[in-house]
C-alpha positions, 0 to 999 in steps of 0.5 A: 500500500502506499500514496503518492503525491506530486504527480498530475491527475492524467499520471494518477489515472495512470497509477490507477490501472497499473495498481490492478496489473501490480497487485497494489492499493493506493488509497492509503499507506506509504507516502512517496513524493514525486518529482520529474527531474534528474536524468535517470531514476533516482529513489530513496524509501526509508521505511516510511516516506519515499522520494521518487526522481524520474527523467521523462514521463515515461518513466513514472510508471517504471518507477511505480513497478519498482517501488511495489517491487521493493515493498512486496519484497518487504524492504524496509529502506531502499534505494534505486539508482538506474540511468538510461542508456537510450534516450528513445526505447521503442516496441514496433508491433505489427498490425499488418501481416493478418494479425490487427491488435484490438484496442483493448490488447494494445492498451494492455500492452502499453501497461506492460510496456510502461512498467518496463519503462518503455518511451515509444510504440511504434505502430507498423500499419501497411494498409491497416488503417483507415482513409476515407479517400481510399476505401479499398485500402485496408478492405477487409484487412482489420484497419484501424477507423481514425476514432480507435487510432485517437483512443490508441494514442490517447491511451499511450499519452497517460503513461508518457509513450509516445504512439508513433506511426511506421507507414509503407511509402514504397514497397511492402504494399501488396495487400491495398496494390492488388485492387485494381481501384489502385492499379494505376499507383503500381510499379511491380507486385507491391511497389509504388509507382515512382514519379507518378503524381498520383502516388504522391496524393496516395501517400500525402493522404496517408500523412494527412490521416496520421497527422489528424489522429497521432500526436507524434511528428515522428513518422517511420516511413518504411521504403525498405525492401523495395527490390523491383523497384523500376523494373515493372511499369516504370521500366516500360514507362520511362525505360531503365534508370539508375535504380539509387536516382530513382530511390533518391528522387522519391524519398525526397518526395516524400520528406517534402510531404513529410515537413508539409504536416510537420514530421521528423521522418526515419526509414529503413537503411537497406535500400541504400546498402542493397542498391550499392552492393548487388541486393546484400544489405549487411555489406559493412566492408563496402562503404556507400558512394559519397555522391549519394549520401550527399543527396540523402535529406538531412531531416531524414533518420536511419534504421539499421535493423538486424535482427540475426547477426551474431558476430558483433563485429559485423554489427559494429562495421555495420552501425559505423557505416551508418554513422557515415551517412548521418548522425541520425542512427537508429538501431531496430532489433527483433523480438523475433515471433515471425517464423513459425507458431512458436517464438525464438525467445532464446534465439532473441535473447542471445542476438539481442544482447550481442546487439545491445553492447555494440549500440552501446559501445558505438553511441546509439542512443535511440532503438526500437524492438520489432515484432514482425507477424510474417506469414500469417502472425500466428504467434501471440502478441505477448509471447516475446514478452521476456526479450522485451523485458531484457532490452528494458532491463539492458537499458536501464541497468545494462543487467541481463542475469536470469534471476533479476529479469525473473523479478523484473519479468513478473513485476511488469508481466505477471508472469513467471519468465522461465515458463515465457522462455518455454514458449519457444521449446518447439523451435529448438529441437536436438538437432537445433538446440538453442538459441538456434540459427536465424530463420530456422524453425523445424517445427514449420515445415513439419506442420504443414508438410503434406502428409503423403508427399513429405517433402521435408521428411528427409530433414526429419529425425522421427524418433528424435522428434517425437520424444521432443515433442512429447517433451514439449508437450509435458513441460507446457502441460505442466505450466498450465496446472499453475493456470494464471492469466496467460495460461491461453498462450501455452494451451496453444503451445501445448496442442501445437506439441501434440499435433508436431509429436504424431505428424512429424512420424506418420509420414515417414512411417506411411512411405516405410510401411508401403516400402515394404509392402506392409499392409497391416501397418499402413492399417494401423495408421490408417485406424489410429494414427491419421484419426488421433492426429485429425483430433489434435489439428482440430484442437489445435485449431481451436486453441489458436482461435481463442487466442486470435480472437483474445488478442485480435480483430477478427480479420486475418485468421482465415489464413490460418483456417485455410491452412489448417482446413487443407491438412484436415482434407490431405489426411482424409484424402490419405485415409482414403488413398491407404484404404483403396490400397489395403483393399484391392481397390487399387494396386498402387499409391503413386504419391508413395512411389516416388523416391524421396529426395532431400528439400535443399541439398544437404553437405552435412548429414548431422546439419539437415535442418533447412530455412523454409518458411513459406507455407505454399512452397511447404505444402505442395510442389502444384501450384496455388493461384 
């Protein structure tokens, strides 16, 4: 318990949602005295009054967690002295890729964010917000109306963070190009057409939106990625240019409608290293033409994002290269959740401390921590949790041990950090033990792999998988008996295990039976094995909707349906191919024929893991229109 004076009535209202998230009374108690002053984190408790010191608006909420911290812990006196090392720490999360945070997730984000002590949410918005002006833009993608955006912003304001919006203004925009109400704004797939006047009333009018309904004048403008660019209609229409002039030329267009609506734009680094150095962006040997640095806006920041680089000496060349462009760096790291329907929390933790010592050792001041949602955002919002809580912690008290973040974790999170570490058990098999490599995710493919064609069986170790997928599925079992507000996260992870312990045998074990003409056992998996498993994808299925539609608009799970929905159908089609077969229907089963051949070539026999992430190319060698 305790009363706390000297903080506006806007901080008090602040005080009063975060006391539910810490378990802590505020009508009475211990008087602790706040003052916005100093340049870090500074209190003192002796036993009866406290004194509080805080920075920025932001950090007020990271002082009240500490406080309640201290007292749960039944510390008589006490004193904190924390001093940031980054001057901005921000959460990108990602409202684009299926996945569109409700109003009610976002604000329960920002609580846990605060009391990490974070200072900016960066909203990564592609086509999923709305313009009148446009109204296929963000169709039935989930796009945030111009009320919930100004509900949003307002929410983040109580508690000192700065809501600032990451648009798209040249690629990345297939979803709202693929509508012919937009065809003549497109230059190849979802790029923009460049110099085309009216892509630039297309994105004037994305800033005039986020101006009426954001308070930043912070912008992340995107252009990242952009690899086609002027090579589709811009090639027929002006003929081949310099793709770097083309690039220079647009981003001036867009800085000048930046500065019309009164935004401080940044963007993502990678064009300018990729268009220099043959499509490779982590080229930090390679230094950046000087005439093209000279035409780069001096108002404009850049992103440096690496999300996988564990050699630091790279990173460090890396964020040197950058601070020859300009002075203006930011450093963007992953909270990585986009590789599958698991996170990499260790693969996270490992890279981001790597990370964190080169920002620190080199000057950067500024970092924002990005949680992409590739291919359909399957993973929870809150699943990477714990790599949040280690950049906050790395940041203020440059601490990472496993204990103190243990504290810290459940503090801001309510939840126990080892168990939010175990999210990622399924990644990290015995032949890719943790922290694992970038963008390797066995437990993918082994899910969406036909069951009959089993592209990737090769690459599988049965037995090795299945006694690690009922290991999985034991540990969640476990943690779920603790029950708990986030117990929906490992009820997923839980039926996910359960589905990859039988599927990542039955294939191999359907071609070895056929192999060896082995009726009796194709009808065993015929009778019990593909029926089991159609349960569990069925409540598999079910657990990842609750927790969609726990933490999400309704849009975009339909992707998941379809997917789900094609492997209920391919194990139907299975049972009725194997049982033709069992009773003389037919003399032979064509797809069980074919001689298996390994995905990608394998040099290493004990490395056969593969980074394979698309669902289509996993799924069938046919084609999907």
């Amino acid at each position: 318990v305790l009363e706390l004076t000297g903080i506006s009535e806007t901080q008090r209202a602040a005080a009063a949602e975060l006391a539910d998230e810490l378990g802590i009374d505020l009508t009475r108690g211990n008087k602790f005295v706040f003052e916005m002053s100093g340049d870090g984190i500074e209190i003192s408790f002796d036993g009866n009054t406290g004194k509080v010191k805080y920075a920025a608006p932001h950090m007020f909420a990271r002082c009240l967690g500490l406080i309640a911290e201290r007292l749960k812990q039944g510390k008589g006196s006490f004193e904190i002295h924390e001093t940031p090392v980054y001057t901005m720490l921000g959460v990108m999360p990602d409202c684009s890729r299926n996945a569109v945070l409700t109003v009610d997730t976002f604000k329960k984000l920002t609580r846990h964010l605060a009391l990490m002590g974070y200072s900016v949410i960066q909203l990564y918005t592609e086509d999923t917000f709305e313009m009148e002006e446009y109204p296929y833009f963000g169709y039935l993608r989930g796009r945030y109306t111009k009320e919930e955006l100004k509900e949003m912003d307002a929410y983040a304001e109580k508690f000192g963070i700065e809501l600032m919006p990451c648009i798209q203004t040249l690629a990345h925009l297939g979803r709202t190009l693929r509508w012919d109400a937009h065809s003549d704004i497109v230059d190849f797939d979802g790029i923009l057409l460049v110099d085309e006047e009216k892509t630039y009333e297309f994105i004037e009018c994305m800033f005039k939106t986020m101006s009426e309904c954001l308070k930043s004048r912070r912008i992340n403008i995107g252009l990242d990625e952009a690899h086609m660019l002027g090579l589709g209609k811009f090639l027929d229409k002006h003929g081949y240019q310099n793709r770097v002039t083309i690039m220079l030329r647009h981003i001036k267009r867009v800085s000048e409608i930046a500065k019309k609506y009164g935004y401080r734009p940044m963007m993502w680094s990678d064009m300018f290293f990729r268009l220099n150095n043959n499509g490779e962006y982590y080229a930090p040997d390679k230094p950046i033409d000087p005439e093209i640095i000279k035409k780069i806006p001096e108002d404009v920041e850049l992103v440096y994002w690496d999300y996988y680089n564990t050699d630091p000496r790279i990173v460090e060349r890396m964020i040197n290269r950058h601070k020859e462009i300009t002075d203006n760096v930011i450093f963007a790291g992953g909270a990585v959740k986009w590789l599958g329907l698991a996170p990499c929390n260790r693969f996270s933790e490992y890279v981001g401390k790597i990370a964190h010592e080169c920002c620190h050792e080199n000057g950067v001041k500024e970092v924002i921590i990005t949680s992409w949602g590739d291919f359909g955002a399957l993973n929870s919002t809150f699943s990477i949790l714990p790599t949040l809580q280690l950049w906050a912690e790395l940041c203020y008290k440059n601490n990472s041990e496993s204990e103190y973040l243990s504290t810290r974790f459940f503090t801001c999170t309510g939840g126990n950090y080892d168990d939010f570490m175990d999210l990622s058990l399924t990644v990290n098999t015995p032949d890719h033990p943790a922290p694992g490599k970038r963008r390797v995710n066995p437990s993918w493919y082994v899910l969406w792999q036909d069951i009959l064609y089993g592209l990737f069986d090769k690459h599988i170790d049965k037995d090795m998988y299945r006694e690690h997928y009922a290991h999985c599925a034991k540990v969640f079992e476990s943690i779920l008996k603790k029950g708990g507000k986030w117990s929906y996260l490992f009820k997923t992870q839980l039926e996910h295990s359960r589905v990859l312990e039988l599927k990542c045998a039955a294939g191999i074990e359907i071609h070895e039976a056929y192999e060896k003409g082995d009726k009796a056992g194709l009808n065993q998996i015929a009778e019990n094995i593909l029926p089991e498993l159609r349960k569990r994808l069925i409540s598999f299925h079910d657990a990842e909707r609750r927790q969609w539609m726990i933490e999400n608009k309704a849009f975009g799970i339909d992707s998941f349906d379809i997917r789900i929905g094609a492997q209920l159908i391919r194990l139907d089609t299975a049972l009725a191919r194997i049982k033709e077969y069992i009773d003389g229907k037919i003399n032979r089963i064509e797809e069980l024929e074919e001689k298996q051949l390994y995905f990608v070539p394998v040099k290493d026999p004990e490395d056969k893991v593969v980074d394979i992430r698309a669902w289509n190319i996993i799924s069938t060698t046919s084609w999907i229109y």
